[in-house]
Residue, then its C-alpha position, 0 to 999 in steps of 0.5 A: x494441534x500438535x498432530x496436526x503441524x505434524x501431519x502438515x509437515x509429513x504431508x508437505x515433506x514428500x512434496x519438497x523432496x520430489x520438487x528438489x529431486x526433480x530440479x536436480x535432474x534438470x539441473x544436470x540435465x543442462x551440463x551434458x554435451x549436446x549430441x555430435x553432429x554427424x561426420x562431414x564427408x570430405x572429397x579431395x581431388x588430386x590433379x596431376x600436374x605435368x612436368x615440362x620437359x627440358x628442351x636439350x641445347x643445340x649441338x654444335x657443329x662438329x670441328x672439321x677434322x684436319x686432313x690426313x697428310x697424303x700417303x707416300x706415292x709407291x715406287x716400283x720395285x723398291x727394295x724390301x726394307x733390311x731386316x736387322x740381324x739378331x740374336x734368338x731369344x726363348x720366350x718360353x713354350x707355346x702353342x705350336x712350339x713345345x720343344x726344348x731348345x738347346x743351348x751353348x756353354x754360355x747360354x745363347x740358343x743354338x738349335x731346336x728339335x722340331x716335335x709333334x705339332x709345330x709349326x715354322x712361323x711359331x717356332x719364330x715367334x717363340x724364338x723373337x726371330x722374323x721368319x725371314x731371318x729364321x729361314x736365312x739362316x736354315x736354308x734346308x728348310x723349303x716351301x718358306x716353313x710351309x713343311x717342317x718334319x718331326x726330328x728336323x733340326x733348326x738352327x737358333x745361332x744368327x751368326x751360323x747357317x745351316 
């Protein structure tokens, strides 16, 4: 009897076995994750939204501007106004005006040698002198400085003529 409760218990054991094996498959089976569900596709809309465009403040009306004071009635053959007599002053060389002036044992200006290039009205400037003064005080010089010579002597001293 004994082979037989033996047998009993062979034939019974590869039963169980397949039995438990198989309900742990199931078992764990149920803790898995259910599968994902596919992705959702999302539409988005972006709709522009305008910007107001500011309206500017009216202008005022501009001020009126004060009327300017009449100008003075000409009188006819008024005198020219009086040159004031003064000194001449070197600037220093320019354009239309490079020669060297010469000077008295004091300092001031007395004569300058015209060279090549100048001209009358910038030998006044250089000198700070208006060219009527200029041309009073050199009455060799004609056609109002229009012509001045190469080598030709202009007097600088205000107090001297020719």
């Amino acid at each position: 009897m004994r082979q037989r409760g033996t047998m009993a218990r062979a034939g019974r054991g590869p039963h169980v076995a397949a039995v438990v094996f198989t309900g742990s498959v199931l078992a764990l089976a149920g803790c898995s994750a259910p599968p994902a569900p596919p992705a959702e596709t999302i539409y988005v809309t972006v709709t522009a939204t305008p910007t107001p465009t500011p309206t500017p403040p009216p202008e005022a009306a501009p001020a009126p501007e004060p009327e300017a004071p009449p100008a003075p009635e000409p009188v006819p053959n008024a005198p020219a106004p009086e040159i004031e007599w003064g000194p001449a002053y070197d600037t220093g060389s320019i354009a239309g005006a490079t020669g060297t002036p010469e000077t008295a044992g004091d300092g001031s200006l007395v004569r300058y040698v015209v060279v090549s290039g100048d001209s009358f009205f910038d030998i006044a400037q250089r000198f700070d002198l208006p060219q009527q003064q200029l041309l009073r005080m050199n009455p060799q010089i004609h056609d109002f400085g229009e012509t001045v010579y190469i080598g030709q002597v202009i007097n600088l001293d205000w107090t001297q003529t020719g």
